[in-house]
C-alpha positions in Angstrom: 107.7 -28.5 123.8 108.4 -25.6 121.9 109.0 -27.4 118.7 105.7 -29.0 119.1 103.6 -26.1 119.8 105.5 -24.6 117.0 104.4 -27.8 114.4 100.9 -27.4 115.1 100.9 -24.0 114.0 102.6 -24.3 110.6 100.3 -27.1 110.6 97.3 -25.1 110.6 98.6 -22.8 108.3 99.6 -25.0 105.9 96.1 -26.3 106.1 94.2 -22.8 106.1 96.8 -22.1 103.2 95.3 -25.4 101.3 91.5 -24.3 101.7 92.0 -20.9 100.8 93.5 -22.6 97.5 90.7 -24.8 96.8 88.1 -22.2 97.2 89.5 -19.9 94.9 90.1 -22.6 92.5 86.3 -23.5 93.0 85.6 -19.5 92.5 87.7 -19.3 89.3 85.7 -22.7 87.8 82.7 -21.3 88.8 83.4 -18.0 86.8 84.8 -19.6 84.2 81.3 -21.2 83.9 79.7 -18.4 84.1 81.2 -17.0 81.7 80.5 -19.5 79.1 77.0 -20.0 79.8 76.9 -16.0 79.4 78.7 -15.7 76.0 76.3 -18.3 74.5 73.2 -16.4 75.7 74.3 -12.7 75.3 74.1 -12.6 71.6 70.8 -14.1 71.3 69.6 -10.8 73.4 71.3 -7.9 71.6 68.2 -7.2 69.8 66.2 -7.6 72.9 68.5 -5.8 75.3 68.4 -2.6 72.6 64.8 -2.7 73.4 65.0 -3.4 76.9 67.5 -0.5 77.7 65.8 1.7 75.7 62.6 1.3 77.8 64.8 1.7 81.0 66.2 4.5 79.4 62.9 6.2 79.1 62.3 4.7 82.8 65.6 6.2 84.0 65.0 9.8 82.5 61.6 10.2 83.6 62.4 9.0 87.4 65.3 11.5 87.4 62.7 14.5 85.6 60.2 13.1 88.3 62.6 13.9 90.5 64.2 17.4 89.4 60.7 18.6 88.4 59.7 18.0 92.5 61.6 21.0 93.6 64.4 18.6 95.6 63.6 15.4 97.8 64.1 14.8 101.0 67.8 13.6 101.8 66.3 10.9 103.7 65.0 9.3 100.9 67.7 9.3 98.6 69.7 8.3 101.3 67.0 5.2 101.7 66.9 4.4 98.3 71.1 3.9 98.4 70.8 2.3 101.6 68.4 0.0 100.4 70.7 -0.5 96.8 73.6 -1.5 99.0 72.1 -3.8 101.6 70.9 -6.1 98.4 74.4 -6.1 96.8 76.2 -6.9 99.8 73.0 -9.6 100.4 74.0 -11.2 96.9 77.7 -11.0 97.6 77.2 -12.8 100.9 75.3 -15.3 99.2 76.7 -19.0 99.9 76.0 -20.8 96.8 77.2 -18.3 93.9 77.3 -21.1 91.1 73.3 -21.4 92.0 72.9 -17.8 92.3 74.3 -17.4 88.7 72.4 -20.1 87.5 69.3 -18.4 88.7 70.4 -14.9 87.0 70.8 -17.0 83.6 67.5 -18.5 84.1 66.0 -15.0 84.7 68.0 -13.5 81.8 66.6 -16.1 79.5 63.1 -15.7 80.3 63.7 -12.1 79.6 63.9 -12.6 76.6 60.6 -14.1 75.9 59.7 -10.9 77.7 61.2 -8.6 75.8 59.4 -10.2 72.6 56.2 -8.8 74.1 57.9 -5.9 75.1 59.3 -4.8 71.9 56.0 -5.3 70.4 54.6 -3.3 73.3 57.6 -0.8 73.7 55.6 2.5 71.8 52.3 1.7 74.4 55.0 1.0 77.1 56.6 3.9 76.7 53.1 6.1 76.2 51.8 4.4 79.2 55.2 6.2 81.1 54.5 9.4 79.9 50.8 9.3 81.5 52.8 7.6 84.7 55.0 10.5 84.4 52.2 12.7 84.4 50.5 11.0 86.8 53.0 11.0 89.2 53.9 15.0 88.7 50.6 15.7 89.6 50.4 13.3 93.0 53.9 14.7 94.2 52.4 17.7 93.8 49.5 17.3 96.2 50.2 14.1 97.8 54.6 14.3 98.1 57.2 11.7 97.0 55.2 9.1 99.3 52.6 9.3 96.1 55.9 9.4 93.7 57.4 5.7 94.6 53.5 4.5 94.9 52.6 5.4 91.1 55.7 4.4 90.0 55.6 0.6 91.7 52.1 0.9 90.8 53.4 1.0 86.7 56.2 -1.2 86.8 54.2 -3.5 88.4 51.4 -3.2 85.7 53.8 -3.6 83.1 55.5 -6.9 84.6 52.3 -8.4 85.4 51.2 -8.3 81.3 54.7 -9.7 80.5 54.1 -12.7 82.4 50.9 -13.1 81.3 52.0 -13.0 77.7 55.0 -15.5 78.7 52.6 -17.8 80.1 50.1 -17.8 77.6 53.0 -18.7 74.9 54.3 -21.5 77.2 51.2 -23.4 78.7 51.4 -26.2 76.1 54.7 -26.8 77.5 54.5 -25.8 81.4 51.7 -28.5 81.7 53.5 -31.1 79.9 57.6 -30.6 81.2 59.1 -30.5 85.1 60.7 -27.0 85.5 64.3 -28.2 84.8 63.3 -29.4 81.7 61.4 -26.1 80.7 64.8 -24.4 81.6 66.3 -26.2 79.0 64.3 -26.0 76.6 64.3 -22.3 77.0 68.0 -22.4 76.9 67.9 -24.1 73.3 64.5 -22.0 72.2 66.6 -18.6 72.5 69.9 -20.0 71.2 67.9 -21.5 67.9 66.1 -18.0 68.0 69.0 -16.1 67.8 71.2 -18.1 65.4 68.5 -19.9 63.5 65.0 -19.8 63.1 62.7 -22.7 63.1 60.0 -22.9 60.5 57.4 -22.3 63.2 58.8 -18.9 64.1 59.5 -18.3 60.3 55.7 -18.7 59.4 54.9 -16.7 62.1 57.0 -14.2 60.8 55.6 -14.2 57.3 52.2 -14.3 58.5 53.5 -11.1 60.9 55.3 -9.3 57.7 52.2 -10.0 55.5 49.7 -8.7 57.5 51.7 -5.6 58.4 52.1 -5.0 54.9 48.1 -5.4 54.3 47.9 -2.9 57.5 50.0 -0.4 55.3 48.5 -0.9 52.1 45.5 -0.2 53.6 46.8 2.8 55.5 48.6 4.0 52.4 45.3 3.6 50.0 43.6 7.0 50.7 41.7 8.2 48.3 41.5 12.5 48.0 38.9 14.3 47.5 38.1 16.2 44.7 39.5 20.0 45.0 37.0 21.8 42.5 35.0 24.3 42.7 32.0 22.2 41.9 32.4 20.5 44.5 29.3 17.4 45.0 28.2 18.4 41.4 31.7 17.4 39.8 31.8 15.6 36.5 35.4 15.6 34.7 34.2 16.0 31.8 31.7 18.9 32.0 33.7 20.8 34.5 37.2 20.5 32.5 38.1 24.2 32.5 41.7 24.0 31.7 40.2 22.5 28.1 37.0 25.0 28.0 39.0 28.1 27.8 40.9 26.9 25.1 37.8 26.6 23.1 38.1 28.8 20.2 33.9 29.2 20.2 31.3 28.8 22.4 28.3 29.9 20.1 27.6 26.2 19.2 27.7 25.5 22.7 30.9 23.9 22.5 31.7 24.6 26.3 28.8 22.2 27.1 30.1 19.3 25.5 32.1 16.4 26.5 36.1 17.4 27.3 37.6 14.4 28.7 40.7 15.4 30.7 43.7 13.5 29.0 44.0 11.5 32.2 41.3 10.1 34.3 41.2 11.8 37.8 42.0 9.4 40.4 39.9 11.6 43.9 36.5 10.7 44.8 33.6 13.5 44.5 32.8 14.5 47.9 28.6 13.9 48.9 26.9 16.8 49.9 26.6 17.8 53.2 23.7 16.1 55.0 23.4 13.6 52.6 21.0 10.7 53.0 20.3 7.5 51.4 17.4 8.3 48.6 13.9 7.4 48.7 13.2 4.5 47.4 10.9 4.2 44.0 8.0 4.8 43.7 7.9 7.7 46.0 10.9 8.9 44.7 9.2 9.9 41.6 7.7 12.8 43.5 9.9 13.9 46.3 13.6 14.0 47.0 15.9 14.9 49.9 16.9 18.4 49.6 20.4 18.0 50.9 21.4 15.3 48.5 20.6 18.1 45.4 20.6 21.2 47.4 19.7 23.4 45.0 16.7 26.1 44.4 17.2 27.8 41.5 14.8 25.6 39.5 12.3 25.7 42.3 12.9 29.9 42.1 12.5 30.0 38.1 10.6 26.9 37.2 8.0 26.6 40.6 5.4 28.2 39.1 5.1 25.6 36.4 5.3 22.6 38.8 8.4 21.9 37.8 10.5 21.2 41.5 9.1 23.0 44.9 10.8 23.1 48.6 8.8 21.3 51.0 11.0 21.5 54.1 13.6 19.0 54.2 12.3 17.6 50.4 12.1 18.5 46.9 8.9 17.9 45.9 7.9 17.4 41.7 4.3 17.9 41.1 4.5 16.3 38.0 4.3 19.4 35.8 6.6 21.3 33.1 6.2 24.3 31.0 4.2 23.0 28.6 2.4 20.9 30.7 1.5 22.4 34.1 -1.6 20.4 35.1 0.6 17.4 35.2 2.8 15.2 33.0 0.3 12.1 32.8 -2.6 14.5 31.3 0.2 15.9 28.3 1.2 12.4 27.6 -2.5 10.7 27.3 -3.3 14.3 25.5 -0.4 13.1 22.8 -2.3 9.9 22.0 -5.6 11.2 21.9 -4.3 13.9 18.8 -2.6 11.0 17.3 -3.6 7.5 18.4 -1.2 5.4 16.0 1.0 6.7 18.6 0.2 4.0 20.8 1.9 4.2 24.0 3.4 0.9 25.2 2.8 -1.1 21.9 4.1 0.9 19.3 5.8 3.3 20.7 8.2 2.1 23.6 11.6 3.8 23.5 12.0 7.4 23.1 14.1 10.3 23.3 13.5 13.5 25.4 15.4 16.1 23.9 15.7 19.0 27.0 14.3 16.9 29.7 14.5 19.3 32.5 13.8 16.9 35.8 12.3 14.1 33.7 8.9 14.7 34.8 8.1 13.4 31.3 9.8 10.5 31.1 9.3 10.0 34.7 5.2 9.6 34.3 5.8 7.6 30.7 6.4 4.9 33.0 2.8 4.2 33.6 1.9 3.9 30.1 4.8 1.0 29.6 7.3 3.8 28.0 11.1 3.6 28.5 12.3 7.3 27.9 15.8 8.3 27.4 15.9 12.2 28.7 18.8 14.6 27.8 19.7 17.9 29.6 22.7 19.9 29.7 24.5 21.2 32.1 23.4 24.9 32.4 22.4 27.8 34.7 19.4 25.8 35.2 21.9 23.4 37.5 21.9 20.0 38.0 18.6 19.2 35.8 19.6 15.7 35.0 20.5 14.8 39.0 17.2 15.7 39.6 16.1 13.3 37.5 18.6 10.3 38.3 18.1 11.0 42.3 13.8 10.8 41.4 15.0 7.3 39.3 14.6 8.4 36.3 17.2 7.6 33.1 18.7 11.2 32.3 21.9 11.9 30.7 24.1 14.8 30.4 24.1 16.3 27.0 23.4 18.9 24.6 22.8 19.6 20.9 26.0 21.1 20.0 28.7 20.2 17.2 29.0 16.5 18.1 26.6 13.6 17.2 24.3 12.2 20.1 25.9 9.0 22.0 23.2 6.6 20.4 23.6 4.8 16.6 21.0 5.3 13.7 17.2 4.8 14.3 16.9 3.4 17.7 14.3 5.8 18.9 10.3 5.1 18.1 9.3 8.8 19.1 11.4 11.9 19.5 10.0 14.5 22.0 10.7 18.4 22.2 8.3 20.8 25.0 9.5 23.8 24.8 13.7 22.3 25.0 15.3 25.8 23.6 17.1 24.2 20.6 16.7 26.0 17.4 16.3 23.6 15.0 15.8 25.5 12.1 19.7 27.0 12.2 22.7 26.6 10.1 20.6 24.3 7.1 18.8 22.6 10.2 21.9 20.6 11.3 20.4 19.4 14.6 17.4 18.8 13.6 18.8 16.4 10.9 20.4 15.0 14.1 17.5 13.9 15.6 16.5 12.7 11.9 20.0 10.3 12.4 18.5 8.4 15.9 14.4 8.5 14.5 13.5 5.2 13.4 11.8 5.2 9.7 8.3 5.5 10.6 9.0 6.7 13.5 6.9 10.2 15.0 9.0 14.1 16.1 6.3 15.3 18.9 7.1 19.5 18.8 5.4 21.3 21.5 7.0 24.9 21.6 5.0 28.4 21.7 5.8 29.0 17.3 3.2 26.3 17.1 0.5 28.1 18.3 1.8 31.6 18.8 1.3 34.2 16.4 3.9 37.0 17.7 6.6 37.9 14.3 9.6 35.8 16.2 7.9 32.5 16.7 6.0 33.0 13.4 9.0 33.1 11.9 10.6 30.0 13.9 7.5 28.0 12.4 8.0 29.3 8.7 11.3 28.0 9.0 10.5 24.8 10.5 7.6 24.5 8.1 10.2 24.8 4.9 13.0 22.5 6.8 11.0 19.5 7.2 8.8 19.2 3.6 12.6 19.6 2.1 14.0 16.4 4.8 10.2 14.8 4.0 9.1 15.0 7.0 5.4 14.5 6.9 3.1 16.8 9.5 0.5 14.2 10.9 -1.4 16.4 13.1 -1.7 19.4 15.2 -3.2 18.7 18.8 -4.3 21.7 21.1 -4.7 20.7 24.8 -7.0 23.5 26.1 -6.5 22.7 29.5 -2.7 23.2 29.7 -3.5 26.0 26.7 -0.3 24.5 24.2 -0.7 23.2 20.8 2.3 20.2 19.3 2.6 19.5 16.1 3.5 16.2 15.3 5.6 14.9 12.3 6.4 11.5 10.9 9.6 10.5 9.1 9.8 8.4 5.9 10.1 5.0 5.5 11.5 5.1 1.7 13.7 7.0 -0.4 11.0 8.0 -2.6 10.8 11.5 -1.5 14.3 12.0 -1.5 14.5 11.0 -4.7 12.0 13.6 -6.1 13.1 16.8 -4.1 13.4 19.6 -6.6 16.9 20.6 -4.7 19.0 18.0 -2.8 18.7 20.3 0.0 19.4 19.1 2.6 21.7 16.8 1.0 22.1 12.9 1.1 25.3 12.1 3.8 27.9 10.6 1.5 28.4 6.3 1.5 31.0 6.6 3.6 29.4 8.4 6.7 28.7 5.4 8.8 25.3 6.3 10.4 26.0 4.5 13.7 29.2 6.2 14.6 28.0 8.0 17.5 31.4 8.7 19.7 32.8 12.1 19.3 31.8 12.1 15.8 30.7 15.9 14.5 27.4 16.9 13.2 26.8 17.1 9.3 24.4 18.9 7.9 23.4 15.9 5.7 20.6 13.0 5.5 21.4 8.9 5.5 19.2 7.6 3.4 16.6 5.1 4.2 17.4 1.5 4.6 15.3 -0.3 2.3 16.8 -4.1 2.1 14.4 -6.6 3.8 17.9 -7.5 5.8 18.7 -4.4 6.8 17.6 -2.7 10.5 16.0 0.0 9.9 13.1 -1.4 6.5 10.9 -2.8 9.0 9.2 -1.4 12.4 10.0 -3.8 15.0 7.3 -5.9 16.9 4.7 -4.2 19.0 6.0 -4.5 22.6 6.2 -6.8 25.0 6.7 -9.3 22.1 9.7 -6.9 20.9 11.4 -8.0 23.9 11.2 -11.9 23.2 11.8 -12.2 19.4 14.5 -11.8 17.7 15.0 -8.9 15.1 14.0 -9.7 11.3 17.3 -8.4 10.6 19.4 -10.7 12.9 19.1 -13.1 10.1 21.5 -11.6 8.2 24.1 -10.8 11.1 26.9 -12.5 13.2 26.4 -12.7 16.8 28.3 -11.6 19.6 29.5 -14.9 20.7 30.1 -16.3 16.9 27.6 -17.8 16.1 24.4 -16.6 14.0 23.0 -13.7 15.2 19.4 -15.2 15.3 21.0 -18.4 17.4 23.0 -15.5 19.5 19.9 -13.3 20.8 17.5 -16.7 21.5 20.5 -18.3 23.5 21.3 -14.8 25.3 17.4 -13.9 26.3 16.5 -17.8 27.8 19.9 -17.3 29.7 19.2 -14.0 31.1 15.6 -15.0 31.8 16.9 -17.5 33.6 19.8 -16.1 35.7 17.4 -13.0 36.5 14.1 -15.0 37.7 16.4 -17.2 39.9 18.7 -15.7 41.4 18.4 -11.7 41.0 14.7 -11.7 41.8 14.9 -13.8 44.8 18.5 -15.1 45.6 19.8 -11.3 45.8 18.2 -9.6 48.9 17.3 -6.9 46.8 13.6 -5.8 47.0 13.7 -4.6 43.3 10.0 -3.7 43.6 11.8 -0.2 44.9 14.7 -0.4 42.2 13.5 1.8 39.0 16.8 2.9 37.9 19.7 0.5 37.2 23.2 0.9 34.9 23.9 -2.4 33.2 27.9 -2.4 32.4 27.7 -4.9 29.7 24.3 -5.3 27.8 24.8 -6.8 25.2 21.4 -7.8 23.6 20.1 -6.4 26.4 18.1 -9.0 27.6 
């Protein structure tokens, strides 16, 4: 009996010995799988995990500043929040099927990763969105206690787990409504492995398309422009306002320091617009008034109101029209020029001309109604920014002044010269700038001189008109006429220039002398002054021994001397200027009229980059 009670205990032992054997054999097997399914997924998560830990970094530190910063919890809590950490390890420890359990965990660990693509993408906002949690919270556990703490907290993990899966679902829909679940776990399983070894050409375009437009994002980001730092500030032109180069001029009594100095390189900021700047007023009432802040400046309005030059009108600049010589108004001088001298003919003869001393255009901006296209000239003086008057009212004004260099124009271009009162004595230094003015006058063409030695009697400006008088018989200059406007109470003399050599010829003294072969009379770039004359062109084919058409025709036929001249695309000039007009004609009445959106009935001034012939 004893033996047999004995048997059936080392039975059962050797039996309990067997199934204790088997299960850790099953344990070990299952690890052992475990292991290999984690060593093929890890890698593919470094990058992610970096990510991932940093954020629970930032989680972990600002739960453990929540909780120093509180003044001490409760034990109670703590002691719940270990309690409650324990209960679920022993829960997964006492879990019956650990191979399924595991399984699960890989599954989890692999759809973390899709996560932590948004994530890492989201980690800056993330981690912003934790410092205002972190706030947050500091402020409820200070009225509401740590209840408020763990609510804010849930309340943000939550938030940020909830857009995960909403990004994770979005990317996987195709797939989720196509595939069972298993399936989708596999091919997650091989998505993340070929993300993390290889990438497929999917995921490299999206890449590219990701690196491109983050390097768009930064050149954009990178491509500030400066503004300018000057002490001109919104009046800033580089080449007026070049001190470094002024102060290096050995003179200034030729007013050198108001010509061109070009700095050797081109600045790259932008001007700055003037405070309270608006768009303009369109043309035609532009012509008479302006915004004041766009050219906010009074000086004129101070020194020059009185002759209805510019006057403050609230928020405007308002130009009655008026200038010294004319003060009644611009349109009564100019029909009181061609009423002294009606060969003049405004619009027909006459249709291009240059207005030495413009001021703010008023002249040139009125010449406009009698068909007149004026080229005004100011400088850049104490009397401000004369010529942005003038381009802000729409008129055509350049910066410039009669100093050492030629004008910017070639050799008689101009039908009439104009000079009211412009401050340029003419009669200086073997009249070198007048002879200027002689350069851009067409043969034929007419010097209009309204200044007070005209009319005045006083020893300086009878002095001024001796001179003039003896400077232009010697460059043949022929006076045409005196006109006296007795409503405006100014006198102009008017003078003609020659149209042949002949008088040059027969000058008792070649004084002022002829300009030498050599001296091209079209260079007009940085090219100084002589104090010399270019002859007269007299050869039919030459520009220059004819007058052109009367206008409008001017503008449709070709130039008598085109004959003799290549064109700008290679062929004849003649061919050149007809093909050039009907294509501009064209291209302008079809689509820049209409095809544009551009109401050009309000356009009055406009740059053209390339003109060519101009048409």
């Amino acid at each position: 009996m004893a033996q047999g009670k004995y048997s059936r205990v080392d039975g059962r032992k050797s039996s309990s010995y067997c199934s204790t054997i088997s299960i850790v054999v099953f344990v070990a097997f299952c690890l052992v799988g475990i292991w290999t399914l984690m060593s093929s997924i890890v890698p593919t998560q470094n990058s992610d995990l970096t990510s991932e830990e940093a954020v629970n970094q930032v989680v972990t530190e600002n739960g453990s500043r929540q909780f120093d910063s509180s003044g001490g919890l409760p034990e109670d809590s703590t002691k719940e929040d270990s309690n409650t950490i324990n209960d679920q390890n022993i829960i997964k420890r006492e879990s019956g099927n650990v191979a399924e359990e595991n399984q699960e965990e890989v599954v989890t660990k692999e759809s973390s990763d899709n996560e932590q693509t948004g994530l890492g993408e989201r980690q800056g906002d993330n981690e912003s969105d934790l410092v205002e949690g972190e706030k947050k919270i500091n402020t409820d556990e200070s009225e509401d206690g740590p209840k408020q703490v763990d609510e804010v907290l849930s309340k943000t993990v939550e938030n940020d787990a909830a857009e995960n899966n909403m990004e994770i679902q979005e990317k996987n829909q195709g797939s989720d409504e196509l595939l069972p679940a298993g399936a989708q776990s596999e091919i997650l399983n091989e998505t993340n492995t070929l993300n993390g070894a290889w990438s497929t050409q999917a995921i490299e375009s999206e890449n590219e398309k990701e690196s491109q437009q983050s390097s768009i994002t930064k050149d954009h980001s990178d491509c500030r422009w400066k503004l300018c730092n000057v002490t001109a500030g919104p009046d800033y032109i580089p080449c007026l306002d070049n001190w470094q180069a002024i102060r290096k001029l050995p003179s200034m009594s030729h007013y050198e320091h108001r010509e061109r100095h070009c700095p050797e390189e081109a600045p790259t900021c932008v001007v700055p617009l003037p405070k309270g700047y608006r768009q303009p007023i369109k043309w035609p009432e532009s012509r008479g008034k302006i915004w004041y802040y766009n050219v906010p400046h009074t000086k004129l309005a101070v020194v020059k109101g009185h002759q209805n030059w510019v006057k403050i009108s609230g928020e405007y600049l308002t130009f009655p029209g008026g200038g010294t010589q004319f003060i009644n108004g611009a349109l009564h001088y100019i029909d009181f020029i061609q009423k002294s001298l009606p060969a003049i003919a405004w619009g027909k003869r006459s249709r291009v001309i240059l207005d030495v001393g413009c001021g703010v255009a008023s002249f040139g901006g009125f010449l406009f109604e009698r068909d007149v296209l004026a080229m005004s000239f100011a400088p850049k003086d104490e009397h401000e920014a004369q010529v942005q008057f003038a381009l802000e009212r729409g008129i055509p004004a350049i910066s410039s002044v009669m100093g050492t260099k030629r004008l910017t124009f070639p050799s008689g271009v101009f039908d009439v010269v104009h000079c009211a009162r412009c401050r340029v004595p003419w009669h200086n230094e073997g009249g070198k700038l007048l002879l200027e003015l002689n350069r851009v006058l067409r043969p034929g063409g007419y010097f209009v001189w309204s200044a007070t030695p005209v009319y005045r009697k006083n020893p300086e400006d009878s002095g001024i008109w001796k001179a003039m008088s003896e400077l232009t018989k010697s460059m043949c200059w022929g006076l045409v006429v005196i006109g006296e406007d007795k409503l405006d109470g100014v006198k102009a003399a008017i003078y003609r220039k020659p149209t042949s050599n002949e008088c040059y010829e027969k000058r008792p003294q070649n004084v002022p002398p002829i300009c030498k072969e050599s001296d091209d009379p079209n260079a007009a770039w940085n090219v100084p002054m002589e104090a010399c004359m270019h002859k007269v062109p007299i050869n039919a084919s030459e520009r220059g021994s004819r007058w052109p058409e009367q206008w409008p025709r001017r503008l449709e036929k070709a130039p008598y001397w085109f004959n003799s001249q290549v064109g700008v695309y290679g062929k004849g000039a003649l061919e050149d200027f007809t093909a050039d007009y009907k294509h501009w004609k064209n291209v302008v009445s079809k689509s820049y009229l209409n095809g544009m959106g551009i109401g050009w009935s309000s356009v009055r001034n406009v740059m053209d980059m390339r003109a060519v012939y101009g048409g």
